[in-house]
N, C-alpha and C positions, 0 to 999 in steps of 0.2 A: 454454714447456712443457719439462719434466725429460726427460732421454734413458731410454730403453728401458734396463731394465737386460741385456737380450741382447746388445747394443752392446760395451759392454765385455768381454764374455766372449770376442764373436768378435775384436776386435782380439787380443784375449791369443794367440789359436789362431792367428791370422794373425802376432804376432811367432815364435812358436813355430814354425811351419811355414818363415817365413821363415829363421832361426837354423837349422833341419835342413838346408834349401839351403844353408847357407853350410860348414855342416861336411860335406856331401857334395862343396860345389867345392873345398874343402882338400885332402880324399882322391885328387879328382882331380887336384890338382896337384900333389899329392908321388909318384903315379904315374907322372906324365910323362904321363899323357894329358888331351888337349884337353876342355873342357866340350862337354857336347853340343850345345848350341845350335851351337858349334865346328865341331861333327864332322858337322853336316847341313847349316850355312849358314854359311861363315866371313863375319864382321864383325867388324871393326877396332874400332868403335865400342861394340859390346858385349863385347868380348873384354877390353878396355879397364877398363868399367864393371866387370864380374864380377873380373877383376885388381884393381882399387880395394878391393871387396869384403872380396878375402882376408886386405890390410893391417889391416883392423881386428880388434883382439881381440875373442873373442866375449861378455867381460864386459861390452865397453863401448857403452852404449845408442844406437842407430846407427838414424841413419833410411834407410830403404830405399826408393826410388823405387820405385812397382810399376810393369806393364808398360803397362797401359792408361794411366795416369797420365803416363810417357814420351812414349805416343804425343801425351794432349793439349797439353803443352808442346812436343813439337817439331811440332804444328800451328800452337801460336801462334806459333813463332817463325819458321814458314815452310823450317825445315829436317825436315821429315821425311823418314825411312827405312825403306824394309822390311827386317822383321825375320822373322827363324822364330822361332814360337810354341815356348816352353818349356812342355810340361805344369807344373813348377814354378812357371811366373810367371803362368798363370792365375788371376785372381783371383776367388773364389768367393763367390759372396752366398745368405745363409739363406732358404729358403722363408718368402714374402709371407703372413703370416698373414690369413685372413679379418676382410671385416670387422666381419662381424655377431659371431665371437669376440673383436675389441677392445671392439667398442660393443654390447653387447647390447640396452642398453635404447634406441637410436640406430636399432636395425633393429626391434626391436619397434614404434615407435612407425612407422617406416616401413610395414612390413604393415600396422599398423592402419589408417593415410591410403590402403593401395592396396586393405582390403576396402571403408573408405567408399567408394570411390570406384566403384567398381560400383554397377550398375543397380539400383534397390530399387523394391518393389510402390510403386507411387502410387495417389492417390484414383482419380484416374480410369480407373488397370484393375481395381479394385473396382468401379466403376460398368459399365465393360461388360462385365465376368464376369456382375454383376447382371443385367444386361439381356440377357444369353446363357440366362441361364435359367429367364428368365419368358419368353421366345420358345419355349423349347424345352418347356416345362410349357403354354404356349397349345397350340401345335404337336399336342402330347400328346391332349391331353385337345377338342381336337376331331377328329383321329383315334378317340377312342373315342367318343365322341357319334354318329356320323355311322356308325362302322363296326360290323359283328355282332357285337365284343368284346366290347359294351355291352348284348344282348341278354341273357335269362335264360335259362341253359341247363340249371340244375337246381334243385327244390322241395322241401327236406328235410324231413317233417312227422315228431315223433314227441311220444311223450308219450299216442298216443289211444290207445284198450281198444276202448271200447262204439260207437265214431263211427268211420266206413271213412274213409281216407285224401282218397277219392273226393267224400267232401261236404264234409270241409274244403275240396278243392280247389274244389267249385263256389262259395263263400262267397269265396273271394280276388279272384274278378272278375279274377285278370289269369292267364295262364298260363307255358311256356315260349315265347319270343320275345319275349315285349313286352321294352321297353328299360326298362331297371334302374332308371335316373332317374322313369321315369313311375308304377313301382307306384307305389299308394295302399295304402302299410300302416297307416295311421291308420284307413282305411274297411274294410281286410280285417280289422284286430283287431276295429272294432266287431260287422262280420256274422258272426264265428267267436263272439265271446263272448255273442250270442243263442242259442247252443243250450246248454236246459236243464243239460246234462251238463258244461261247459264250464266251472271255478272259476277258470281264470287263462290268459290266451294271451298270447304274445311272437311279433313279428314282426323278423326283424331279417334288413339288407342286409351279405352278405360277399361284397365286391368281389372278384374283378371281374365274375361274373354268378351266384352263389346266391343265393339266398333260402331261410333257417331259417323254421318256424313249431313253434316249443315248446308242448304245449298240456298244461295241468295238467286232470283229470276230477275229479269226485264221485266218491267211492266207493261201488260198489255193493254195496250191506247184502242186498240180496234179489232174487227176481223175482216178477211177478204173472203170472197165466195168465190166456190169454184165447186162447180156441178150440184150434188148436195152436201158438200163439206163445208167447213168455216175452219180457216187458219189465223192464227192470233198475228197480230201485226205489233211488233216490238217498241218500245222504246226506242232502241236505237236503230230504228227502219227497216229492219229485217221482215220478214215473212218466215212464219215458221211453218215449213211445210212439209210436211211427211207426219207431223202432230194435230191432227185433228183436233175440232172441240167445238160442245154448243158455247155461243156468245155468253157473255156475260161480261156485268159493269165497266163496259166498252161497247160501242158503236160500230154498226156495221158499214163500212165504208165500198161505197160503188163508184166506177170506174175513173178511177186517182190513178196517174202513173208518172214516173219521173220526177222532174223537182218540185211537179205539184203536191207529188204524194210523200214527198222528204219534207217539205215546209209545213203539209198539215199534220202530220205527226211530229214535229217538233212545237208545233204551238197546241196540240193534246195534251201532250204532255205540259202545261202549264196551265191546264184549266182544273179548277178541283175537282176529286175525286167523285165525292158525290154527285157532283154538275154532270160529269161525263159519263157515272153511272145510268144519268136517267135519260141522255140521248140513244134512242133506238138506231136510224138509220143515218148517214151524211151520203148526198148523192153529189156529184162535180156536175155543175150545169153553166158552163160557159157558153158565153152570147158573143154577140157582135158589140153590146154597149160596156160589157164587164166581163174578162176573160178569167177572173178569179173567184166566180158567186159561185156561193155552193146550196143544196137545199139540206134542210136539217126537218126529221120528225120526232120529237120527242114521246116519252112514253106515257103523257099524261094527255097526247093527244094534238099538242101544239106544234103550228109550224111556223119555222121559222128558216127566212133569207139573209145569208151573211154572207161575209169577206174570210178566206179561210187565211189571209195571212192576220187578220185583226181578230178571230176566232176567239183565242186564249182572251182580249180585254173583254170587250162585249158578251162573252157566255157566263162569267163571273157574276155579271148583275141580272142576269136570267129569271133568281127566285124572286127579285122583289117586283119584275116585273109583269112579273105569271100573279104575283096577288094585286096587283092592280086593273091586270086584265078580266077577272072573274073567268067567263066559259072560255074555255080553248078552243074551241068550235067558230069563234063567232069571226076571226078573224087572221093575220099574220106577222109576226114579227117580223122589220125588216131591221136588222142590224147590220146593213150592207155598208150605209154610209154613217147614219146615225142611227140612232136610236127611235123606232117611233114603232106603233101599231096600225093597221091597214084592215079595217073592216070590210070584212064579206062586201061586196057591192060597190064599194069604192072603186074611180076609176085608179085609185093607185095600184088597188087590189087587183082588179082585171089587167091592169098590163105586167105586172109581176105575176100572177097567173099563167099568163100568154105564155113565157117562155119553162116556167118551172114544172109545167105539168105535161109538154110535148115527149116526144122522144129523146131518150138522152144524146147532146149535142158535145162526142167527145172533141178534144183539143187536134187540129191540120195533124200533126205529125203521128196519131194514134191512127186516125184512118189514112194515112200512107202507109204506116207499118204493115195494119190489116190486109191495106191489097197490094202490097210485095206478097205476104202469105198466100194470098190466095191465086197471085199466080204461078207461084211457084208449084202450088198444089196441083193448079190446071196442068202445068209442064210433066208431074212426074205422074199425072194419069194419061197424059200423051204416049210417054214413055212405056209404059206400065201397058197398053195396048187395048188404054179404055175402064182395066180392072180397079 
């Protein structure tokens, strides 16, 4: 291996340092005064050495015994001497450079052999981390089984109008407390989607103890009267009865039966919401000249004669022609065939008058129905003995 070139440089600093010693003991000796080593510790022997010293010119390349170097030759020759330490004859050596700065890549690979060498994840504490936490998820989860965590503490129902909160909940069959796991929501959607009124229901578990119940309704187009009840008249033509209700944003509908009252509930349902909000009552007033007119009173006061199979197109344009009209008072809409207004006093006015303000004129086969009932009724008070 080649020498350091720092080597070199420091011997040069050490002849040199050496050479200013020698011209400092010249000084002293053309002084007349003693070398210091001299003048702290007289030796013969070195007094001697440094006198040798002076003979030499300082041109000529002169080796110079250093102090430590003295000592190891007169150990081996078994003549050593104590000397006093010359701060000049000190011999000094350069800070030991590190050694990861000579060998860098010598200590890199070192660190690298000492992070292998530390402890790494093994298979087997992946397995019992694994097995830590499927003890602790068993753990879990029969703590809630067993404990009231697991109990249903709330029944969120929305989505109902016409149907009280009250009889869905009687149809769930389970209540608050029963345990979460044990509803049957496959049997509570069935007994909730047997009521008429009922077009779509969802049951759904939100851990850790609710229970949702979503319920989509029919929309109700009208209501029918009977005695002082009002039952809602469905979308899909049903009569919901045994549910009472005051009317709202629906029409009360009089004396409609059969496929009168299937075709004007299917063209209800095609008139806008708001439109059908504002009709109060639809009465069936079938004539001799038109077996499908119906009377309409609106809530703002207006009446109006229409065609209940043409119902849905003609009730549409309604608002623009309620502001053309100004007072609802003054006159009648007849949107029986077209389109037009029939001022109070008009003879068109009095003959549509004539027949829409008489008694109601149901449809032949309603008053046939009527008096089969009422003789039959006659028959079972015959029967009956009068009672």
């Amino acid at each position: 291996m080649s020498e350091r070139p720092d080597i070199d440089g420091m011997r040069q600093k050490l002849k040199r340092t050496r050479g200013s010693n020698n011209h400092k003991l010249d000084e002293r000796l053309s002084n007349g005064s003693p070398p210091l080593s001299q003048q702290n510790e007289p030796d013969s022997s070195v007094s001697e050495d440094r006198a040798d010293r002076t003979d030499e010119t300082p041109t000529q390349k002169i080796e110079v015994e250093t102090f430590h170097g003295r000592l190891m030759r007169e150990k081996s020759e078994g003549t050593t001497t104590y000397h006093s330490i010359d701060e000049d004859e000190i011999e000094t050596f350069p800070r030991k450079e590190k050694q990861h700065e000579i060998f860098p890549q010598k200590d890199r690979k070192r660190k690298e052999k000492r992070e292998w060498s530390r402890p790494r994840f093994k298979r087997a504490h992946f397995y019992i981390l694994l097995l830590s936490v499927l003890l602790l998820s068993v753990s879990m989860l029969i703590w809630y089984v067993f404990s009231s965590a697991s109990d249903i503490k709330n029944i969120e129902i929305s989505g109902n109008e016409l149907i009280s909160d009250a009889e869905i909940q009687n149809r769930l069959h389970f209540d608050e407390g029963t345990k979460m796991f044990s509803a049957d929501l496959s049997q509570a959607r069935e007994n909730i989607a047997l009521l008429p009124v009922v077009e779509n229901v969802e049951l759904e578990r939100n851990w850790w103890n609710t229970i949702t119940v979503t319920v989509v309704e029919y929309r109700a187009l009208g209501y029918v009267e009977n005695n002082t009840d009002y039952y809602p008249v469905l979308e899909n033509a049903q009569i919901l009865r045994g549910y009472p209700s005051s009317p709202k944003q629906a029409p009360i509908l009089h004396y409609f039966e059969g496929g009168e009252f299937n075709e004007l509930v299917e063209n209800l349902g095609k008139v806008d919401s708001e439109i059908l909000a504002s009709i109060s009552e639809i009465y069936y007033r079938p004539s001799v000249n038109s077996a499908t007119r119906v009377h309409m009173f609106m809530n703002d006061g207006q009446e109006i004669v229409a065609d209940y199979r043409t119902i849905d197109e003609k009730m549409n344009y309604y608002p623009s022609v309620r502001n053309e009209i100004g007072d609802p008072n003054s006159g009648v809409i007849d949107f029986e065939i077209g389109s037009s207004f029939l001022p109070y006093g008009s003879k068109e006015a009095e003959e549509v008058k004539s027949g829409i303000y008489e008694a109601p004129v149901q449809a032949k086969y309603i008053e046939d129905v009527n008096q089969a009932l009422a003789n039959v009724k006659d028959q079972l008070i015959d029967i009956g003995g009068g009672e």
